[in-house]
Every structure is written in C-alpha cells, then in structure tokens.
N, C-alpha and C positions, 0 to 999 in steps of 0.2 A: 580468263575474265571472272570465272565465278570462284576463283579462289583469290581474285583480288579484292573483291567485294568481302568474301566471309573475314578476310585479313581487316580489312579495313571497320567493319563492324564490330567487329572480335576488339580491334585499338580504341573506337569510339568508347565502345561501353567501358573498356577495363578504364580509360583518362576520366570518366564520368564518373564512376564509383570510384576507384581511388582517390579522387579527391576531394570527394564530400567525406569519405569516410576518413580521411586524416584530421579534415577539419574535427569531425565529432571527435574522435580519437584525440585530437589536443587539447581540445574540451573537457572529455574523461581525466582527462590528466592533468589539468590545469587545478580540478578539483581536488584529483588526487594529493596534488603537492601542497593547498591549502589544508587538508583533511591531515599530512604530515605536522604540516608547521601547525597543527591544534594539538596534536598527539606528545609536541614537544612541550609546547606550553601547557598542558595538562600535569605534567608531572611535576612542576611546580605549583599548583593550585591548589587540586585535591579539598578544594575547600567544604567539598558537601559532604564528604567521603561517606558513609557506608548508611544502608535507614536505619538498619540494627533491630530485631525482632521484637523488641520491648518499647518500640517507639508508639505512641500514641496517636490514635485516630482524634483529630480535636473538633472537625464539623463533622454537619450531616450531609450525605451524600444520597440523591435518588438516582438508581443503576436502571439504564433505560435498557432492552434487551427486545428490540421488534423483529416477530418470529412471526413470518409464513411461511405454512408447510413447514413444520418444524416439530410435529411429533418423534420420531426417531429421536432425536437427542434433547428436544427443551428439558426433560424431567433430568436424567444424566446432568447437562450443566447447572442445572438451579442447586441440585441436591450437591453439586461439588463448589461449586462459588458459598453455599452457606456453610460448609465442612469448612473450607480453605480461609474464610472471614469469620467466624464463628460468630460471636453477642459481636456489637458494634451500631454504633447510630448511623445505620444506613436501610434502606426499602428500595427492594427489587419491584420497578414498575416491569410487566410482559405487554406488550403489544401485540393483539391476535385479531383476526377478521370474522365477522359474523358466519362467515360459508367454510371456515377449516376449522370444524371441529372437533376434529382429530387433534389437534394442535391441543385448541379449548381445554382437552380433556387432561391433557398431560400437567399442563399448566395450572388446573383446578385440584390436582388430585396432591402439588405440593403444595399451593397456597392454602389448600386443609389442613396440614400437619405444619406449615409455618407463616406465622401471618405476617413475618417482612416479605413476603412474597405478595404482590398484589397485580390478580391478571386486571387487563383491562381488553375489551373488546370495541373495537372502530367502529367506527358509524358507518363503515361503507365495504361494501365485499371484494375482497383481495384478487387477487393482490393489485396494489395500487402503487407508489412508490418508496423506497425506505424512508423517505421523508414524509410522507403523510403519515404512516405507524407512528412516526418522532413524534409531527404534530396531534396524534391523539394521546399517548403518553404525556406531553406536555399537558394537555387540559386537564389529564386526571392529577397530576400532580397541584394542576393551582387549587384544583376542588378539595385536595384534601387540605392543603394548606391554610384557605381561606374557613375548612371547617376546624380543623385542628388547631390550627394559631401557632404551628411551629414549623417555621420554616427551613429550607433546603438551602444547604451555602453552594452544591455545584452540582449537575446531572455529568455523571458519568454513561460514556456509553460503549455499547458490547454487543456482538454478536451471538445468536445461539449456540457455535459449536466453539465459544473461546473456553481454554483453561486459565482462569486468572492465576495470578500470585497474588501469596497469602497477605505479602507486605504492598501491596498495590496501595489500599487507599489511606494506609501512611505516607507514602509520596504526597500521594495528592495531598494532602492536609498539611504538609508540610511548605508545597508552593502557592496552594492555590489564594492563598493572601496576597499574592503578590505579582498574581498572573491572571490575565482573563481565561487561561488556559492551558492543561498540560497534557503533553504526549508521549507516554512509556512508548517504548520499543517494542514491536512483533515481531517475534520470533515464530517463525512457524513449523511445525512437526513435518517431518516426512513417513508421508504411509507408508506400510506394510506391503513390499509388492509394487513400489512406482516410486523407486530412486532416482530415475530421471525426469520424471513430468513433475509429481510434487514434491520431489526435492530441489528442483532447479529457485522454488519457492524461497527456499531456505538460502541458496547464493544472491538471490535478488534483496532480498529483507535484512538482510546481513549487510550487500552494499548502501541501501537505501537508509535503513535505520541504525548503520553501524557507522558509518562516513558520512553520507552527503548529506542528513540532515542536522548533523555536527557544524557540515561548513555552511550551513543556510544560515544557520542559528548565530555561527560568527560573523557571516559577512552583514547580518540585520536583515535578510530578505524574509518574506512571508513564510511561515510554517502550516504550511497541507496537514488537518488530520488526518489519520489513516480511518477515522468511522467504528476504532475499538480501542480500548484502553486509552482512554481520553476522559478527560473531566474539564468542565465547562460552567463557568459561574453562573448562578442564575439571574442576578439582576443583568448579567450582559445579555442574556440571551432575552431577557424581558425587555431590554434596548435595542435590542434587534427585532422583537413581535412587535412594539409599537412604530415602528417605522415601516414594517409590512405585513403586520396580520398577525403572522406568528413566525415562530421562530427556527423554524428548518424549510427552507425551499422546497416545495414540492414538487417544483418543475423541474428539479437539477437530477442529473444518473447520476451525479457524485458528488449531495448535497456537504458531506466531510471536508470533500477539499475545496469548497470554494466558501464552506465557512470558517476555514483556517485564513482564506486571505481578504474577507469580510472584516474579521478579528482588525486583521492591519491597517484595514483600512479606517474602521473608526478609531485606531488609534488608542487599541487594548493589544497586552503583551501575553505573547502566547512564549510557555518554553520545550521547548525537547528534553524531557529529562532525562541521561541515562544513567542510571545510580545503582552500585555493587550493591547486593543486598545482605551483603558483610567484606570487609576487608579481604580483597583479593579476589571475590568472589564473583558469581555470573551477574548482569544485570537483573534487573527487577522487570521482566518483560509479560506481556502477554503471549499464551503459547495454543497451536490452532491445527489441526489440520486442513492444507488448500486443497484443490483438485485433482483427482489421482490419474485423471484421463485425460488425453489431449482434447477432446468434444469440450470437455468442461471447462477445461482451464482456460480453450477458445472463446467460449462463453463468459468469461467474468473478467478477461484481459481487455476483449472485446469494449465492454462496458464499462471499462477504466480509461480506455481509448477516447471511445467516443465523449464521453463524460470530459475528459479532462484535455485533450488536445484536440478535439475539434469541438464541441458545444462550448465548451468550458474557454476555448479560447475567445469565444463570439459573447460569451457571458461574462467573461471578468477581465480582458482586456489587459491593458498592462501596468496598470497602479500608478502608482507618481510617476508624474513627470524628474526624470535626472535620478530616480532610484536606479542607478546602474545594477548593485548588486542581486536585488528583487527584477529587475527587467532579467537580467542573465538566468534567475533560477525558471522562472517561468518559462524564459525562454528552450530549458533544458526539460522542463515537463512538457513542452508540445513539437519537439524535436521527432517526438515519434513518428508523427505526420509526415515528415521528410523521410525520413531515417529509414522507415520500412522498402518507400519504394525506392531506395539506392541501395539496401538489403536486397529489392529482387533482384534488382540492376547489375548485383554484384557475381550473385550466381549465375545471369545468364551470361555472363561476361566469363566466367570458368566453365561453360557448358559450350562457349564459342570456343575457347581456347581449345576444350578438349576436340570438337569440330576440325577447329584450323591444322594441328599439328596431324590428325589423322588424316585430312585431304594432301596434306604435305606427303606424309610418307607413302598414300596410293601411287599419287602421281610422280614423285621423287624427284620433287621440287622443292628446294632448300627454304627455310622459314624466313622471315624480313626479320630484318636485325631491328631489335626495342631503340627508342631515341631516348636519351638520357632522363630527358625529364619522368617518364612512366617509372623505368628502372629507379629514381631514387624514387617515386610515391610511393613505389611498391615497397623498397625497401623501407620508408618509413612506415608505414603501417604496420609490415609486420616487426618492427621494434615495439609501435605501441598495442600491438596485440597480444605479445610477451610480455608487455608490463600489465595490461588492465587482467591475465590470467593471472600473471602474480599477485596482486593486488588483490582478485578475486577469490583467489586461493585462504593467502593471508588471512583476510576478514573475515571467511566461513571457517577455517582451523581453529580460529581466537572464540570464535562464538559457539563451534557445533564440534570440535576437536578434527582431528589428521585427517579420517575415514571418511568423513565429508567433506574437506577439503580435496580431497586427491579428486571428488567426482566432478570440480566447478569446471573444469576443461570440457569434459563430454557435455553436460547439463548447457554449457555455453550454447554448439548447438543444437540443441532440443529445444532452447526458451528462443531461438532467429526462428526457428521452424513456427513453433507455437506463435509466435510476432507477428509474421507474417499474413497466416491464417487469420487472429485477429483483429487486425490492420482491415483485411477486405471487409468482413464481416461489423467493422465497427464503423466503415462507410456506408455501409448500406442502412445503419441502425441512425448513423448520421444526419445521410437525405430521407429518412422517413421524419424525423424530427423536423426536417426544414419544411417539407410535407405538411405537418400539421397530424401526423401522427400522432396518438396515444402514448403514453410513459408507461412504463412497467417495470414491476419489483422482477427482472431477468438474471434470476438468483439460481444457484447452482443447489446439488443434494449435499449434506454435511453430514459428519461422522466425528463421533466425538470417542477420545480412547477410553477403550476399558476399564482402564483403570491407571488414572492417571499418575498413582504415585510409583506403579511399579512399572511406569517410564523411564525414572528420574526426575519426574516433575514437581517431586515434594516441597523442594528448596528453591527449585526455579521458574 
C-alpha cells in the first residue's frame, strides 16, 4: 500500500513538472529560433557597423550615478569614468544621503579635483528607493539648468561599481535623435574566487542582452532598462514628471524596467543598441562586478523578482490590447512566478523517484512500467535541455571566450538553486508591499576592479 502511494506521487509530480517545463522549454526555443532568423538577417545589414574611436560626442549628456553606502568604490568609479571619457560635454550628477557620509566624503574629495563631478545630497536620510536618489538628481539638474541656460539633451544612468566604455556616449549621441532611449548591453565581470555564483551572471547577461533583447527589439515589444548604461532624453522624461510629479517612480523596486514600458506606452522608441566597437570587434557594453555569494546574489534576484513579476505585474499590466508580440515578452518576464515553484516541483519529483526505486529494491518488488505519454515529456525536455545548454554555451563563448562557456552547464545549476531561494524570499518582500510596508533601496555591497585596464577592459 505504502509503496503504491510513493509510486503514485512520485508519477503525479514527475506529469506536473514535465509538462510545464516543456511548455517553458518551447518558449526558450521559440525565441531561440527567432534570435537565429535575426542573426541571419544581420549579416546582410550591418548597417551601423562599428562607432569607431574618433566618433564624436555631439550632445550634452548628465550621468546620473545614485550611491548609498557606496564609499568603498564611488571614488575608484568617478576617477575611472573621467579617465575612460576624458574632456567631453557631459556632468557627472552623484546622488548621496544626508546620514552616509562616508559616501559624502569620497564623492567631495573628487568633485574638488573635477568640477564635472557634482555631488548632490537628498533631502531625506537613506536609504530610501533608487528612485527617489533619481528624483533628487533630477531637481539638481533643472537647477542648474535653469541657472546656467544650457541645457542637457539626455540623463544617462549608472550604478556605482559600473566600468564604462570609453566609446559609450558616442553611441548614445549617435541614436539618441532618434530614440526616446538607448540600452547598451551589460556584460558583467566575474570575481576572483566565485566562478559559479558570479559567473553564472555572465551566462544570464550574455542570454538576456545578447539574444532575447535582439528578439524584443524585432518582434516591436517593450524594451526593459536594465537601470545602467542607458540614456534617456530629457524632455521625455519632463513628459513623464508633468503627468506625475517627477520622473522616476518612487514607489517601484525596479523603477528601470517599468520605465522602459512607460516609454511604449506613451509612444516613444526606445532601441537596444548592440554595436562593435571596431570592425569585428566586442560590443560597446557596460562591464560590472555582480554578487560573489549566494546571500547576495539572493538578495538582488530576490528584488528583481519581486519588482518585476509580481509588483511589476500588478503595476504595469499588459499594454495594448492585440499587442501579441509585447503581451508574450512580458509574459516571459513574469514566468518566473510559475517557473520557480514547478522548479521545486521538479526536484521533489527526483527526490521521489530516488525514494521509489530504493523502496523497490528493499522490498524486491519490480518498478510500474512509465505510460507513454511521461516517457516522451521526458524525453522532450531533455532534447530541449541540450539545446537551451547549447545555446547557452554559444552566447557566453561569443562574448566572454571557450573558458567561460565550458562553465554554463554547472553555473545552470547554481543560478535554479539561487532561483529558487529568491523566489521564497521575493514573496515574502511581496506580501509586505501588499501590507503596506515600507520600500527600500535592498542593495547589495559592490567591488569595483583594481585596475580595470589590466582586466582587458581598455577596449571593452
């Protein structure tokens, strides 16, 4: 009796999880094979082809850069964004709180030795959300505007521990006439010491910013900032403060991406830029170190989570009516919601299997033979589980070479692990929000390299 039950449970779960996880799995690869047929028509195009080091910056740009707790590296990144951009019509706005002034200090002691560097300090003690730092940066920018009389064609924005490229806001200067918005690619470093936690970074960013916001971008659905390496026109965003105050939400955990499909919706073009930064060459990316510990990286996935598949779903809804292709992307940034718990689903269902075959052999009593329909789910997943590793592999070789692709297979399980973890922790961060709970900047600690050119990172 009680090993007909473990059998019967052990079949339940495996036909539950196999079958949502094919669906997703044909999803993954539905994209996949669009992401192909871009790659083919690519090579006919080429039409932007490379920015080329001599290209000109033609507007002014203010680099918004909201930092708390951010002593350890603010000084490190200002002093390498103005090496890496040298003269150029641009001003670094810093975003610091009245109670870190630790932060204050690092931040003042470059803006004395350069005055494109201008800190500004919030009206209110930290942390508070990344969107309020935005919305105090924005007011200093009108102030100086309106004293200065020379105004800013787009705010770029960046995080404290990003490494820019030198040729970044040639890009921008390049589109931003002709877009309310543009998003390089993140590429992100893997530390020293955590190949598998903050490398798995590097497989995720590579799918994300290397494929599937290529097939956003073709299918016409909404473009998600990622919150870095982004530039942003000003008068849009002044069309966006006059219809609520100002212009970053400060109720949002992940004000970026729901002002990419804001963009859409007032019916301003945002583009993905990804552009060689010579002939043949790597893109024009921003480069970062993410989380080197599983705690951390729980912590910031968590609040991408929450932010964007469950708040984010209750917040921005699903845009046009009949925008199929926009309904499917969105639909695939809150998949995670499901995804995780047929993820646990999936392993207790291998942790039954292992259960069932050993109560079999105690008692030596032969195993129930699989009904057809399991056998082929099973076998299709794992087809498409050798292809999305292929695939995965692929896209992290192309961008980060061999050495890091060989590792996207293990890194696979390490970022279901970190998922999962997450997932619980991004429910709970959920129902406090439905709660009536507080918002907070639930920001991780960052490290910025040594020395970033004797990375490789000179050129890219």
């Amino acid at each position: 009796m009680t090993l007909n039950i473990v059998d019967a449970v052990t079949r339940e779960l495996t036909l539950f999880a196999a079958v949502f996880i094919a669906l997703g799995g044909v999803d993954d690869f539905l994209v996949d094979l669009l992401f192909l047929y871009y790659c083919a028509g690519a090579r006919h195009r080429r039409r932007h082809g490379s920015v080329g080091r001599g290209h000109s910056v033609a507007h002014r740009f203010a680099i918004f850069v909201p930092a708390w707790d951010e002593s350890a590296v603010i000084g490190q990144m200002l002093r390498a964004m103005l090496a890496r951009w040298a003269a150029g019509p641009y001003r670094i706005y810093v975003g610091t709180y009245p109670n870190d002034l630790a932060t204050i200090a690092a931040v003042a002691m470059v803006a004395e030795a350069d005055a494109r560097v201008r800190l500004v300090i919030g009206p209110r003690p930290g942390p508070t959300t990344k969107a309020d730092c935005l919305n105090a940066l924005w007011a200093a920018l009108e102030r100086d505007e309106a004293v200065e009389g020379n105004p800013f064609t787009a705010i770029v924005l960046h995080d404290a521990e990003d490494v820019v490229h030198p040729q970044e806001l040639a890009v921008y200067s390049r589109w931003i006439d002709s877009h309310a918005a543009v998003q390089l690619p993140v590429a992100p470093l893997c530390q020293p010491g955590s190949r598998l936690v903050s490398g798995h970074y590097l497989d995720e960013f590579a799918q994300s910013h290397g494929a599937t916001l290529l097939v956003r971008q073709m299918l016409g659905a909404s473009l998600p900032l990622a919150g870095v390496g982004c530039a942003i026109r000003c008068d849009v965003l002044r069309q966006i403060a006059q219809a609520r105050g100002v212009p970053f939400d400060a109720t949002s955990l992940t004000e970026d991406y729901e002002l990419g499909l804001s963009l859409r919706a007032m019916g301003a073009r945002s583009a993905f830029v990804r552009v060689p930064e010579a002939p043949g060459g790597a893109p024009v990316a921003v480069r970062a170190y993410f989380p080197a510990t599983v705690h951390a990286a729980v912590r910031q996935k968590a609040r991408w989570m929450a932010g964007i598949a469950l708040a984010g779903w209750d917040r921005t809804g699903w845009g046009r009516r009949w925008d199929l292709g926009d309904h499917w992307m969105r639909m695939r940034d809150r998949r995670v919601a499901l995804s995780m718990p047929v993820l646990a689903i999936a392993y207790a269902a291998l942790l039954c299997w292992g259960l069932s075959l050993l109560c079999h052999c105690i008692f030596g009593v032969p195993s129930p033979a699989q009904d057809v329909l399991l056998q082929k789910l099973v076998a299709l997943n794992l087809l498409l589980l050798a292809w999305r590793l292929t695939m995965r592999t692929a896209l992290v070789t192309r961008l980060h070479g061999w050495r890091e692709g060989r590792w996207a297979g293990p890194r696979m399980v390490v970022a279901n692990y970190i998922a999962l973890l997450a997932a619980r922790r991004a429910l709970w961060i959920y129902i406090g929000l439905l709660a009536g709970g507080p918002l907070r900047w639930d920001k991780t600690a960052h490290q910025f390299p040594a020395s970033p050119f004797d990375l490789g990172l000179a050129a890219a």
